[in-house]
mmCIF file of the C-alpha atoms, coordinates in Angstrom:
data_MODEL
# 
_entry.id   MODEL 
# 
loop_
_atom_site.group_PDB 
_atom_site.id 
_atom_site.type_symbol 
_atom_site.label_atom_id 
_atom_site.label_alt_id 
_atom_site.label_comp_id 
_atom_site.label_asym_id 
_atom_site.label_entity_id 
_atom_site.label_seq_id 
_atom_site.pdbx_PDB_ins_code 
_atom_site.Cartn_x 
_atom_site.Cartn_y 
_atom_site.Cartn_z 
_atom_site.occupancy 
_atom_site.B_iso_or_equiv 
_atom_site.pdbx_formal_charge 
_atom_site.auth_seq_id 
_atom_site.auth_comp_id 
_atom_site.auth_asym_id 
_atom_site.auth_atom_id 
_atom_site.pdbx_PDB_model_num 
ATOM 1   C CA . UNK A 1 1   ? 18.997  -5.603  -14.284 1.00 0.00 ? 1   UNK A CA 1 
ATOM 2   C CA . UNK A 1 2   ? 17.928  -8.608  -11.796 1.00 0.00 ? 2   UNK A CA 1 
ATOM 3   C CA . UNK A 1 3   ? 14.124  -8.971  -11.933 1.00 0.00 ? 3   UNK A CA 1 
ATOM 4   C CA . UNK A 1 4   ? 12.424  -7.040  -9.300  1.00 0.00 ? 4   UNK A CA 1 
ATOM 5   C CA . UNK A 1 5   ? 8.887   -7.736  -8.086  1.00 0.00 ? 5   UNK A CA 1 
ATOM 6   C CA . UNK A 1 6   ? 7.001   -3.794  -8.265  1.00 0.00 ? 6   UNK A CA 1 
ATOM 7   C CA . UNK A 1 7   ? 3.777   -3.676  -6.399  1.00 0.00 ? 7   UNK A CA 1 
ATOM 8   C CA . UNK A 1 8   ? 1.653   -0.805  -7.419  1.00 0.00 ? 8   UNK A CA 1 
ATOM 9   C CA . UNK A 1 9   ? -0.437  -0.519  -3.701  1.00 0.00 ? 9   UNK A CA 1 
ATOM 10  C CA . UNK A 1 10  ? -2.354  2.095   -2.012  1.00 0.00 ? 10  UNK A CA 1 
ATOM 11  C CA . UNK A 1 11  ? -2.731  2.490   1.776   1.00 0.00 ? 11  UNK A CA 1 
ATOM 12  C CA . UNK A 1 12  ? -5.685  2.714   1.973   1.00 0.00 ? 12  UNK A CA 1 
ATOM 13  C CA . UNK A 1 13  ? -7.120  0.235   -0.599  1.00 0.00 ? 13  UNK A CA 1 
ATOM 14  C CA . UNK A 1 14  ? -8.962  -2.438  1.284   1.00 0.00 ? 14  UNK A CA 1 
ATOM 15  C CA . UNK A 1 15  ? -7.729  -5.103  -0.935  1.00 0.00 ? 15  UNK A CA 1 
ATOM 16  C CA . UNK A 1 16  ? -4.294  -4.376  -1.136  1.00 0.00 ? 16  UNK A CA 1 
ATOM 17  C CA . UNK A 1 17  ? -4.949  -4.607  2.585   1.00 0.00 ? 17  UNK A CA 1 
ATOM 18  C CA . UNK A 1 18  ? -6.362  -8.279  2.504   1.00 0.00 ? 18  UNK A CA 1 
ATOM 19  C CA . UNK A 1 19  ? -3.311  -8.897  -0.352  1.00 0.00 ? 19  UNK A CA 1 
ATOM 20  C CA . UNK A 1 20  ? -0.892  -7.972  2.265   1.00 0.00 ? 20  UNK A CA 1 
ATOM 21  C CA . UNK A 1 21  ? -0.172  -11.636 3.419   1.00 0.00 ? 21  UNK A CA 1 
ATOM 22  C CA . UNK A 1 22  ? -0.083  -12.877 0.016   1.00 0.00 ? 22  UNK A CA 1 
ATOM 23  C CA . UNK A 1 23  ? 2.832   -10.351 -0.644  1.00 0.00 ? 23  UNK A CA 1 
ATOM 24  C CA . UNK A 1 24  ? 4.576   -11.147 2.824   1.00 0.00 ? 24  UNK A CA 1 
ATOM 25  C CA . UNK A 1 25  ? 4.619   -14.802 2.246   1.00 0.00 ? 25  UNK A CA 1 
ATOM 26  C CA . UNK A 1 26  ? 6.161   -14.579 -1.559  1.00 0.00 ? 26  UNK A CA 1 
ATOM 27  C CA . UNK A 1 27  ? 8.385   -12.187 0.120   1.00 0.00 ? 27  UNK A CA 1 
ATOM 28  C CA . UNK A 1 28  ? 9.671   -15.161 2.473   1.00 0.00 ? 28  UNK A CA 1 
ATOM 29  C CA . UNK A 1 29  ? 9.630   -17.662 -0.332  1.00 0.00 ? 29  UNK A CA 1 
ATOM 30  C CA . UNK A 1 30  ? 11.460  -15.315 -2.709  1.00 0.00 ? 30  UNK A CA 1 
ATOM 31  C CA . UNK A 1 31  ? 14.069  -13.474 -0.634  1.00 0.00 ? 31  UNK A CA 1 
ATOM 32  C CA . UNK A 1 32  ? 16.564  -13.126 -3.853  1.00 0.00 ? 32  UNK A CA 1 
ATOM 33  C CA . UNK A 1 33  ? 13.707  -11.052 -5.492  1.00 0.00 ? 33  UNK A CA 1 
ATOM 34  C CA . UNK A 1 34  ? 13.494  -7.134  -4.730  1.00 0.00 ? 34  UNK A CA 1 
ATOM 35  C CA . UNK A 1 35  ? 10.606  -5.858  -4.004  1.00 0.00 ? 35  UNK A CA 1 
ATOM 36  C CA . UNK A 1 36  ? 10.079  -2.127  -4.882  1.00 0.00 ? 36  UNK A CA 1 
ATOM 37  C CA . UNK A 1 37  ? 6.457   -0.808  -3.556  1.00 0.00 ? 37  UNK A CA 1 
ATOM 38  C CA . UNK A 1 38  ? 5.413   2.056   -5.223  1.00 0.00 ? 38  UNK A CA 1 
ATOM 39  C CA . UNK A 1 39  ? 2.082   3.805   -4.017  1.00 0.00 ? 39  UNK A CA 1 
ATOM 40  C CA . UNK A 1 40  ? -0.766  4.019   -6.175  1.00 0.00 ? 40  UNK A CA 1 
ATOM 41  C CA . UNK A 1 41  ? -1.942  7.698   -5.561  1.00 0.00 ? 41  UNK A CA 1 
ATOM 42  C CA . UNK A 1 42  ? -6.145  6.336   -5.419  1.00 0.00 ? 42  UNK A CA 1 
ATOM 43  C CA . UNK A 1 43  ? -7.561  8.857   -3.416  1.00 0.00 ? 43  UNK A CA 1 
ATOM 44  C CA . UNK A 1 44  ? -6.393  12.380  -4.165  1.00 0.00 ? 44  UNK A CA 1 
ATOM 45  C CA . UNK A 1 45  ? -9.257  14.628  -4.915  1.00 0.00 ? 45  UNK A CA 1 
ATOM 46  C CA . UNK A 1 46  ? -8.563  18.434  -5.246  1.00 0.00 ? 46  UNK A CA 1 
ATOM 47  C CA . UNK A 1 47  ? -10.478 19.504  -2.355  1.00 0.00 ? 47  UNK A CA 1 
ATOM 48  C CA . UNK A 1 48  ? -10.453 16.471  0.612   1.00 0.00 ? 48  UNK A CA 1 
ATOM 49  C CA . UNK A 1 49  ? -13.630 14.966  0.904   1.00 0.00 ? 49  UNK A CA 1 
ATOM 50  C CA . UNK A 1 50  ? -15.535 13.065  3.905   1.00 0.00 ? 50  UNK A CA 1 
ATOM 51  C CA . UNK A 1 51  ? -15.631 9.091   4.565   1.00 0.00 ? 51  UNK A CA 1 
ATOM 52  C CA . UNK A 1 52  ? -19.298 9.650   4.793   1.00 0.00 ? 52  UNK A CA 1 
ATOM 53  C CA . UNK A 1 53  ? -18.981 9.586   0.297   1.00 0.00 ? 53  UNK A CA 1 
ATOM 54  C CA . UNK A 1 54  ? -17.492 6.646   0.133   1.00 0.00 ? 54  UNK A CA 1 
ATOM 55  C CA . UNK A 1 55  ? -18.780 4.758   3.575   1.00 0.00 ? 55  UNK A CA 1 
ATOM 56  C CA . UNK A 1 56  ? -21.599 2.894   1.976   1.00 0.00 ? 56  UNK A CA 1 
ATOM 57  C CA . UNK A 1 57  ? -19.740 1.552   -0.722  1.00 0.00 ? 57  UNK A CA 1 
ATOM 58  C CA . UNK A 1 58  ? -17.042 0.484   1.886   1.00 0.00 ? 58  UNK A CA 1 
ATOM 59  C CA . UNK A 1 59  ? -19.678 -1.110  3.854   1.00 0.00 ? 59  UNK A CA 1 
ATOM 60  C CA . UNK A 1 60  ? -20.819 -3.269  1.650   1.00 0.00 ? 60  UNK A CA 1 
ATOM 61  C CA . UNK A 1 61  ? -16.956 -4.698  0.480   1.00 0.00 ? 61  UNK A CA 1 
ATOM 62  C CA . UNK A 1 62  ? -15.911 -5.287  3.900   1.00 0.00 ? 62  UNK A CA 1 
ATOM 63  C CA . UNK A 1 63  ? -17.625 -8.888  4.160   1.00 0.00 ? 63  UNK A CA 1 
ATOM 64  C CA . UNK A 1 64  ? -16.147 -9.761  0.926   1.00 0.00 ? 64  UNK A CA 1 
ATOM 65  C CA . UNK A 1 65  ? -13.004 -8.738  1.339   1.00 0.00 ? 65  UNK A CA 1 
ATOM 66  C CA . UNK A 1 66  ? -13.047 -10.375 5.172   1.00 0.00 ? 66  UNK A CA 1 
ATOM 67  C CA . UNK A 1 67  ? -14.066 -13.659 3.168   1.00 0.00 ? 67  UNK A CA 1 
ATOM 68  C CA . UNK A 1 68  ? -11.599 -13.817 0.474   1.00 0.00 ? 68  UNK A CA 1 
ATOM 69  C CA . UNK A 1 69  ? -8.667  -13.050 2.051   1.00 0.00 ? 69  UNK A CA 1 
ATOM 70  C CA . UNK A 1 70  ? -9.052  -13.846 5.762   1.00 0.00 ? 70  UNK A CA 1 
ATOM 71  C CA . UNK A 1 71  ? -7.924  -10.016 7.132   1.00 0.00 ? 71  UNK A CA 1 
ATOM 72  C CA . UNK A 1 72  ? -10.161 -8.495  9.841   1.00 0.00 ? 72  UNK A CA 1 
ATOM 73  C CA . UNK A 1 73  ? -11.048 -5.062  9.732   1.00 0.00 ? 73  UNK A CA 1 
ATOM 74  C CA . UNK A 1 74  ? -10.719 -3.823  13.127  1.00 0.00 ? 74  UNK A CA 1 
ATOM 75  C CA . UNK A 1 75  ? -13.769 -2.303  15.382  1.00 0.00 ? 75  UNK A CA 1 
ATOM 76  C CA . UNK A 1 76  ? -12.245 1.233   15.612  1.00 0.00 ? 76  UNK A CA 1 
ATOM 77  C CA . UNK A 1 77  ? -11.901 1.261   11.414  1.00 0.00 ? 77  UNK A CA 1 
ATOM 78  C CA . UNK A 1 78  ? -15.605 0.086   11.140  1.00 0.00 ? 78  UNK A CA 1 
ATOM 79  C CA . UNK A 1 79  ? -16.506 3.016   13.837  1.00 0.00 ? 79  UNK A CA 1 
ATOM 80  C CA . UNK A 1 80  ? -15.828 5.358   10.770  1.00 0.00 ? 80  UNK A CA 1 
ATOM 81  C CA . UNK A 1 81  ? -17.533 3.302   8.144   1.00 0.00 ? 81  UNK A CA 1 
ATOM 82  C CA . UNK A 1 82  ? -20.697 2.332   10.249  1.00 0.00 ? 82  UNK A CA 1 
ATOM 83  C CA . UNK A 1 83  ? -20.908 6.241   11.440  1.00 0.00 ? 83  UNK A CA 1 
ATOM 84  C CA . UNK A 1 84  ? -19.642 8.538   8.992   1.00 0.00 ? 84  UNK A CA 1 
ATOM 85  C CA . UNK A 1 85  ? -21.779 11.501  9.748   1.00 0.00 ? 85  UNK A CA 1 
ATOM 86  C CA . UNK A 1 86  ? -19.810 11.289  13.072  1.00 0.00 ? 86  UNK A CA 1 
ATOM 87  C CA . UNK A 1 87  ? -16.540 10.857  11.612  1.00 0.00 ? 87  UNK A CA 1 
ATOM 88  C CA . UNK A 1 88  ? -14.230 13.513  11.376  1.00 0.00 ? 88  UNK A CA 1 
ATOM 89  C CA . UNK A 1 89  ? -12.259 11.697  8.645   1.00 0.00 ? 89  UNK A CA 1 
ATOM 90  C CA . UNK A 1 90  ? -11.323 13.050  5.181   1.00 0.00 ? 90  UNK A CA 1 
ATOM 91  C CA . UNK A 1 91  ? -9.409  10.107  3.199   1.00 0.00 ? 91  UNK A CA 1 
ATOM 92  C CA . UNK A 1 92  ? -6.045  11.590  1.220   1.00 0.00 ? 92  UNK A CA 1 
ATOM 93  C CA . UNK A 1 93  ? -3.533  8.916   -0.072  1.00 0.00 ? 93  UNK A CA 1 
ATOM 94  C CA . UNK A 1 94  ? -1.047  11.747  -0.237  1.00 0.00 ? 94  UNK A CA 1 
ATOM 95  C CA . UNK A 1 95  ? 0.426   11.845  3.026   1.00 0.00 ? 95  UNK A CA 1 
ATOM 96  C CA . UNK A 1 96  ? 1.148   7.888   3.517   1.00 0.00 ? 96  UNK A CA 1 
ATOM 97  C CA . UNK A 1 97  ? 2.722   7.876   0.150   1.00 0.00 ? 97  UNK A CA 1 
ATOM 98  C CA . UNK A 1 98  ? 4.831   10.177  1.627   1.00 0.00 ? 98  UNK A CA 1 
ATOM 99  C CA . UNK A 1 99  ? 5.978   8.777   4.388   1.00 0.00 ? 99  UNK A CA 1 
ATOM 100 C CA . UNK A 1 100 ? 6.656   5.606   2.188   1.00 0.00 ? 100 UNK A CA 1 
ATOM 101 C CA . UNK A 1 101 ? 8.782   7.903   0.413   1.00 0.00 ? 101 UNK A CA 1 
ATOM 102 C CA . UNK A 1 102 ? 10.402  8.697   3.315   1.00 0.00 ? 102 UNK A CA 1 
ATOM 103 C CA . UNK A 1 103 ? 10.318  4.790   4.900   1.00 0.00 ? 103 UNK A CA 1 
ATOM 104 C CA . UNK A 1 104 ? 12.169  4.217   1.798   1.00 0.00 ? 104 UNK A CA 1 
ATOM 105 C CA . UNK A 1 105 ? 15.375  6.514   2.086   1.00 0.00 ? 105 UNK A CA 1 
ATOM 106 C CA . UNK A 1 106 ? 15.805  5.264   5.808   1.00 0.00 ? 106 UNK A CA 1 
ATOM 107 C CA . UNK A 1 107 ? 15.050  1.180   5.160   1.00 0.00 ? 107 UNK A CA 1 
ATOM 108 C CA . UNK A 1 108 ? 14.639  0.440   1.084   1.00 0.00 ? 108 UNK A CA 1 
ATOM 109 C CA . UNK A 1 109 ? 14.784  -3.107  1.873   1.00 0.00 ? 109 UNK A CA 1 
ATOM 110 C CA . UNK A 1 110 ? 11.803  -2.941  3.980   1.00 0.00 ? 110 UNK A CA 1 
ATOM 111 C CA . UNK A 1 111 ? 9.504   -0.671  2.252   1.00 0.00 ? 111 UNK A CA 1 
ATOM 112 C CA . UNK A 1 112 ? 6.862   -4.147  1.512   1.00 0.00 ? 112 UNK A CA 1 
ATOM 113 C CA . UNK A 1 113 ? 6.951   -4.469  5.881   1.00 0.00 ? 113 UNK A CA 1 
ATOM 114 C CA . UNK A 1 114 ? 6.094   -0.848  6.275   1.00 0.00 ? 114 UNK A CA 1 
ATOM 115 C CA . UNK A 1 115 ? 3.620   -0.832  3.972   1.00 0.00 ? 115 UNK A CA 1 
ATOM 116 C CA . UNK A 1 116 ? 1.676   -3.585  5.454   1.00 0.00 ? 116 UNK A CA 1 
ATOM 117 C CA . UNK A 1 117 ? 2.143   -2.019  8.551   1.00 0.00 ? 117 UNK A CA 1 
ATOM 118 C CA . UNK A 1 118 ? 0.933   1.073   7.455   1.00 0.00 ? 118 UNK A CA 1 
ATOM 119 C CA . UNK A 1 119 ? -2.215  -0.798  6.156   1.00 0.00 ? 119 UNK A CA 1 
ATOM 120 C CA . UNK A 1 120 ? -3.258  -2.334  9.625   1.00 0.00 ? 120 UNK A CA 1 
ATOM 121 C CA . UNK A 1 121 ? -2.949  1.164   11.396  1.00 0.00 ? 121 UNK A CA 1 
ATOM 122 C CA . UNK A 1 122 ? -5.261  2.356   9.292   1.00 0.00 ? 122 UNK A CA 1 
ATOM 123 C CA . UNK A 1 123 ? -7.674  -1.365  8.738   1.00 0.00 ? 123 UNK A CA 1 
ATOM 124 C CA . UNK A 1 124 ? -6.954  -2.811  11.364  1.00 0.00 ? 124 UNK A CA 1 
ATOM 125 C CA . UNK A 1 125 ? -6.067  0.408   14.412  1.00 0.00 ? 125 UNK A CA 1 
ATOM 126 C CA . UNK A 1 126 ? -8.497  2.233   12.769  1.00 0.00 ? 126 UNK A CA 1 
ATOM 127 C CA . UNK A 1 127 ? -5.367  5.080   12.955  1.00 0.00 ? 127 UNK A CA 1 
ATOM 128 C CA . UNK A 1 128 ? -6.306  8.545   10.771  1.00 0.00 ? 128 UNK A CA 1 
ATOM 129 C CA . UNK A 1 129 ? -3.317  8.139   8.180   1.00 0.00 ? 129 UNK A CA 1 
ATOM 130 C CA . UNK A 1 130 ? -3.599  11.988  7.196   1.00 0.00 ? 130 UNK A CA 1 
ATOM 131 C CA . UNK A 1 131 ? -2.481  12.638  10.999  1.00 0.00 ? 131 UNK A CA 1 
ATOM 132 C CA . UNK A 1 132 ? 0.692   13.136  11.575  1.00 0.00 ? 132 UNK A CA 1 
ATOM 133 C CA . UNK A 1 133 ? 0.216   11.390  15.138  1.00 0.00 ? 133 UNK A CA 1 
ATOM 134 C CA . UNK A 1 134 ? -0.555  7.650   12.752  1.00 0.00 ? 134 UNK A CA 1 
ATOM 135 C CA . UNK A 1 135 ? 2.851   7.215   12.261  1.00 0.00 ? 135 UNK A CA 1 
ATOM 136 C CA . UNK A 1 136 ? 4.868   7.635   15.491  1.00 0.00 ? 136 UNK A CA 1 
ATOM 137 C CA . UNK A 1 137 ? 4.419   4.432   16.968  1.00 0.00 ? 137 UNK A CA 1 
ATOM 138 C CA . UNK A 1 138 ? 6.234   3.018   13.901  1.00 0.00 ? 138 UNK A CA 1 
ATOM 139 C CA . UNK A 1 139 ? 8.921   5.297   13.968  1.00 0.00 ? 139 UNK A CA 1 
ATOM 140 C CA . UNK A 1 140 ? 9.594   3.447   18.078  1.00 0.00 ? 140 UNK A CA 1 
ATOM 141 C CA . UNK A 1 141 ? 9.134   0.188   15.945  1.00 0.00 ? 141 UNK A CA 1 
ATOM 142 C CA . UNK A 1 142 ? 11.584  1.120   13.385  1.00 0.00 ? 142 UNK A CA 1 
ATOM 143 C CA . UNK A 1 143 ? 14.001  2.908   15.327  1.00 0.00 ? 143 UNK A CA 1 
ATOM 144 C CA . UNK A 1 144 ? 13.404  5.820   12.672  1.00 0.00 ? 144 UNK A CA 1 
ATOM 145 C CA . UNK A 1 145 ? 14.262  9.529   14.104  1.00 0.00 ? 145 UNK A CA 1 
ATOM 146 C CA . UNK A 1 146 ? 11.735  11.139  15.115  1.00 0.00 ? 146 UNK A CA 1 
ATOM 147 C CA . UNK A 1 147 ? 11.968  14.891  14.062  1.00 0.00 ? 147 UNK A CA 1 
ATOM 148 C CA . UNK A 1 148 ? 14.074  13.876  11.092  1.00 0.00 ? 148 UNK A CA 1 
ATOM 149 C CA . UNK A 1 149 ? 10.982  11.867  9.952   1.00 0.00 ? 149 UNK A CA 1 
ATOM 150 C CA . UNK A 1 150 ? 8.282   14.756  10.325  1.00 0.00 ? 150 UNK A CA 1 
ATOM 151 C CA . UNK A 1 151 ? 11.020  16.754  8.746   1.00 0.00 ? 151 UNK A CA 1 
ATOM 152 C CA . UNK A 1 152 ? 11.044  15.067  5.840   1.00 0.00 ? 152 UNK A CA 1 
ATOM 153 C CA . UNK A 1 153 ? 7.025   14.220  6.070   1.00 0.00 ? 153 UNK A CA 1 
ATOM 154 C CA . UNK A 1 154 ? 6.709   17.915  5.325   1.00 0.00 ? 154 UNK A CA 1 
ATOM 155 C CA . UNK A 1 155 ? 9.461   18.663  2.605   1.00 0.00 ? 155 UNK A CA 1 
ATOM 156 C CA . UNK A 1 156 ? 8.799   19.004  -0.883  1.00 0.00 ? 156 UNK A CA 1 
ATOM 157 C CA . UNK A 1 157 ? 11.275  16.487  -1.669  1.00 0.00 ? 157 UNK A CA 1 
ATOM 158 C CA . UNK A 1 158 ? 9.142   13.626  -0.491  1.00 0.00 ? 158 UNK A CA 1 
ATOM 159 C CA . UNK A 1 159 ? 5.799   15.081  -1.801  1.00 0.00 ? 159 UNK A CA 1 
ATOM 160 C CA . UNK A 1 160 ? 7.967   15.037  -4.965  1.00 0.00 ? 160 UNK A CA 1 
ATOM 161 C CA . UNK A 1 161 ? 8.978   11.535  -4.407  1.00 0.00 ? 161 UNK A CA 1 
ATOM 162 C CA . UNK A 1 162 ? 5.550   10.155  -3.884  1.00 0.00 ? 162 UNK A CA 1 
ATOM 163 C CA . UNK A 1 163 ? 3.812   11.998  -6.719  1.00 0.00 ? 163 UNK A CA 1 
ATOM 164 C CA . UNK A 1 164 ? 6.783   10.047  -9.098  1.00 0.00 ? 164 UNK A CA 1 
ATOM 165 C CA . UNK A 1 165 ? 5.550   6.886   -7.263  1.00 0.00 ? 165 UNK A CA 1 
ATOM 166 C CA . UNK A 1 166 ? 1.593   8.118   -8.475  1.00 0.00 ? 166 UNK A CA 1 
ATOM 167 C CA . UNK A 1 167 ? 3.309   8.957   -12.055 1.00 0.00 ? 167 UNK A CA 1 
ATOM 168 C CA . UNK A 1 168 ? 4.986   5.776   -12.548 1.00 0.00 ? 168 UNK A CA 1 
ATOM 169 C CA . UNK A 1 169 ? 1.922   3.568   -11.378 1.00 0.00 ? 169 UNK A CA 1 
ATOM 170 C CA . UNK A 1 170 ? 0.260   5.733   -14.104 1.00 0.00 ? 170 UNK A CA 1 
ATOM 171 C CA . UNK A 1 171 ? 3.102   5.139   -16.661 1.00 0.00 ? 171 UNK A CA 1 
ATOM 172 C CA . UNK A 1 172 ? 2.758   1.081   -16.032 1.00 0.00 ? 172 UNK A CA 1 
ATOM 173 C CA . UNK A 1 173 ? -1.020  1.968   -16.624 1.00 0.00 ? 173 UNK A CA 1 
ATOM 174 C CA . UNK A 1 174 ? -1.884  0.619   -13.307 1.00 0.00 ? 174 UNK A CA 1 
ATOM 175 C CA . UNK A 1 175 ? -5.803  1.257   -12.969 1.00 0.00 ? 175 UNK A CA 1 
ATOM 176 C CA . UNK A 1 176 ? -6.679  -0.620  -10.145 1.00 0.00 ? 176 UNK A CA 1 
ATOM 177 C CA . UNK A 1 177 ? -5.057  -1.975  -6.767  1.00 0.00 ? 177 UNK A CA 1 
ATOM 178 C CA . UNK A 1 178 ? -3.282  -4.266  -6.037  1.00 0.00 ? 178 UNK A CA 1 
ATOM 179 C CA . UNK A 1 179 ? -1.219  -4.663  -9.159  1.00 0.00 ? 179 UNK A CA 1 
ATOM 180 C CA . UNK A 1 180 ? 1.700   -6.613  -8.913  1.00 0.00 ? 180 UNK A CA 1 
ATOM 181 C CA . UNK A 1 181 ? 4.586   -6.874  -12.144 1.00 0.00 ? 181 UNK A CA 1 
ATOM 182 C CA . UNK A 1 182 ? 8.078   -8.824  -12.022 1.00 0.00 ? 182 UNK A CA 1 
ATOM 183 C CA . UNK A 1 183 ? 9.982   -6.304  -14.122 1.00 0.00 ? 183 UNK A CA 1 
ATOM 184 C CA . UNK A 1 184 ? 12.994  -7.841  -16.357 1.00 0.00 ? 184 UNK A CA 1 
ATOM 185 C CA . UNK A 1 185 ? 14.654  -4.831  -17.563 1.00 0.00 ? 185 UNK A CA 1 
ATOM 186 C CA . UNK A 1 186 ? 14.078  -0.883  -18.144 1.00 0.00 ? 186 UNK A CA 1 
ATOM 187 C CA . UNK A 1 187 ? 11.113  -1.617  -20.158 1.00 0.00 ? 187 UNK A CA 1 
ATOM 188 C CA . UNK A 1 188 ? 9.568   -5.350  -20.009 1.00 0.00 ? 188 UNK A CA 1 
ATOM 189 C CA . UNK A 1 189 ? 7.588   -6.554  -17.436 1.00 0.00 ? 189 UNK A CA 1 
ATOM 190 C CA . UNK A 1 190 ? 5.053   -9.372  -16.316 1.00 0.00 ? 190 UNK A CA 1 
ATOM 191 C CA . UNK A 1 191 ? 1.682   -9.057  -14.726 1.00 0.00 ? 191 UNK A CA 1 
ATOM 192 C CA . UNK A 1 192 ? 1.621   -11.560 -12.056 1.00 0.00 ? 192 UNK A CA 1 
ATOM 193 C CA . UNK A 1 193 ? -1.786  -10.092 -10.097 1.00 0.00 ? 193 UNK A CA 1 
ATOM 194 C CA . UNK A 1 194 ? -4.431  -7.074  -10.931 1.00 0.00 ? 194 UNK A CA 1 
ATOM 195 C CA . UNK A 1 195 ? -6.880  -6.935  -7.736  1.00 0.00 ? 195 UNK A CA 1 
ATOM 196 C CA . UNK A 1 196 ? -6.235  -9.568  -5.310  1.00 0.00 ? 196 UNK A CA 1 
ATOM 197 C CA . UNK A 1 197 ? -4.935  -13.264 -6.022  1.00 0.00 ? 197 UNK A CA 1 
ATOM 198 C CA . UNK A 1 198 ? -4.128  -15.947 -3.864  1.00 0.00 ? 198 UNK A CA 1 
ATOM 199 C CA . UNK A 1 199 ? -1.029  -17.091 -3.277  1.00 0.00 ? 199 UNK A CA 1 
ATOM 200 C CA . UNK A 1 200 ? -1.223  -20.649 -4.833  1.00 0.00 ? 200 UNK A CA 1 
ATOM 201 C CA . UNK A 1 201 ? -2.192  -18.650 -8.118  1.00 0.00 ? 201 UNK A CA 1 
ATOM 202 C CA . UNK A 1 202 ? 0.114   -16.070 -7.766  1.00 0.00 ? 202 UNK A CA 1 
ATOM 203 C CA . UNK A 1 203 ? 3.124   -18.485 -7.313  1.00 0.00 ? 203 UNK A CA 1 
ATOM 204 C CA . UNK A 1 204 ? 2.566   -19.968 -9.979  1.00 0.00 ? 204 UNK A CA 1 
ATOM 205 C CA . UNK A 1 205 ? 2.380   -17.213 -12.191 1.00 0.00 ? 205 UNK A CA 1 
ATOM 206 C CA . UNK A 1 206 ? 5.827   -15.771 -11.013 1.00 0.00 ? 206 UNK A CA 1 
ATOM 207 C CA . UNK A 1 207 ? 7.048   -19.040 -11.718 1.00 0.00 ? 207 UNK A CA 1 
ATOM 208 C CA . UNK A 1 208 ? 6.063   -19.495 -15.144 1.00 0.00 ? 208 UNK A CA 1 
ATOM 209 C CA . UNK A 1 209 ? 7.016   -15.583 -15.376 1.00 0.00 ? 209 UNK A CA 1 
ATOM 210 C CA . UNK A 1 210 ? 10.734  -16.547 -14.066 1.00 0.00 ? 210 UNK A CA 1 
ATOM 211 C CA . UNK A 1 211 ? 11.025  -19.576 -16.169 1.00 0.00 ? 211 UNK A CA 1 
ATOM 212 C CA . UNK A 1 212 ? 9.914   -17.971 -19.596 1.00 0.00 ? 212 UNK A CA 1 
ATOM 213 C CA . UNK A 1 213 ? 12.642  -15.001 -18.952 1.00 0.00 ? 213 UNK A CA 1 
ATOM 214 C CA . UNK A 1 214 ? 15.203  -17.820 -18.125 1.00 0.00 ? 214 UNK A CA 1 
# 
């Protein structure tokens, strides 16, 4: 098989949020590569849980994140983070893996844009990505069909699709996001990133990574 670049992501991990650019620009400087984006499955508790559990941790990794990576968390997100006894949001990575899933059958050559896409409607929109309502102003972007998208946002099929996304990530033993591999064949692969890396460092390492397969 070519090599493929397989980014293990989750939408709504802050620093596979501030990552995003890093991806999009080795994206544009490596067009011959693949890129297959498989979601990471980070926040799927058995019984859905309020921001308010996780808000002060969040608060606190915001300035860092901001700092290393340049991305800007936008007002409405922080709304939810600096008020979370008013917020009426319960965090579920299930339903945007899903409609990457989904993204994916329609456009698997894009799957990296929508996923960074999806990331700012939740970082930087400050969008609810377990509504249903967070995703229709993409589907006008992407031309995507409307009720054949909320179709297939509800099917088992999907949900099916994402939880083998979750499964693999697990398989690669993928503990932490972003994780980023250039797989060779059915069963070699190279890390290039675990938690976020710049893009001088990560260039390098996919070149080294290219050059040792050759």
């Amino acid at each position: 098989m070519a090599p493929t670049l397989v980014y293990c992501y989750d939408a709504y991990c802050g620093w596979c949020y501030g990552f995003s650019p890093v991806m999009q620009q080795l994206a544009t400087r490596f067009p011959q590569l693949p890129i297959e984006v498989l979601s990471g499955g980070m926040i799927l508790p058995q019984t859905p849980v309020p921001i308010s559990n996780t808000a002060a941790y969040i608060r606190e990794a915001l300035p860092r994140v901001e700092s290393m990576t340049g991305v800007e968390f936008g007002p409405d997100y922080r709304w939810h983070i600096e008020n979370p006894e008013l917020s009426d949001w319960f965090p579920h990575s299930l339903k945007p893996a899903i409609a990457l899933a989904v993204f994916r059958y329609f456009y698997p050559e894009r799957q990296l844009e929508w996923a960074a896409d999806l990331q700012f409607a939740l970082f930087g929109e400050g969008r609810d990505l377990t509504d249903d309502e967070a995703y229709r102003h993409l589907l006008e972007k992407y031309e995507l069909p409307v009720a054949d998208f909320y179709e297939k946002l509800h099917s088992d099929h999907f949900r099916q699709l994402a939880e083998e996304d979750f499964a693999t990530c697990r398989k690669l033993q993928v503990t932490g996001y972003p994780c980023l591999l250039l797989q060779h064949s059915e069963v070699s692969f190279s890390l290039l990133a675990r938690g976020y890396t710049d893009e001088a460092t990560l260039l390098q390492r996919l070149a080294s990574a290219l050059t040792e397969r050759a």
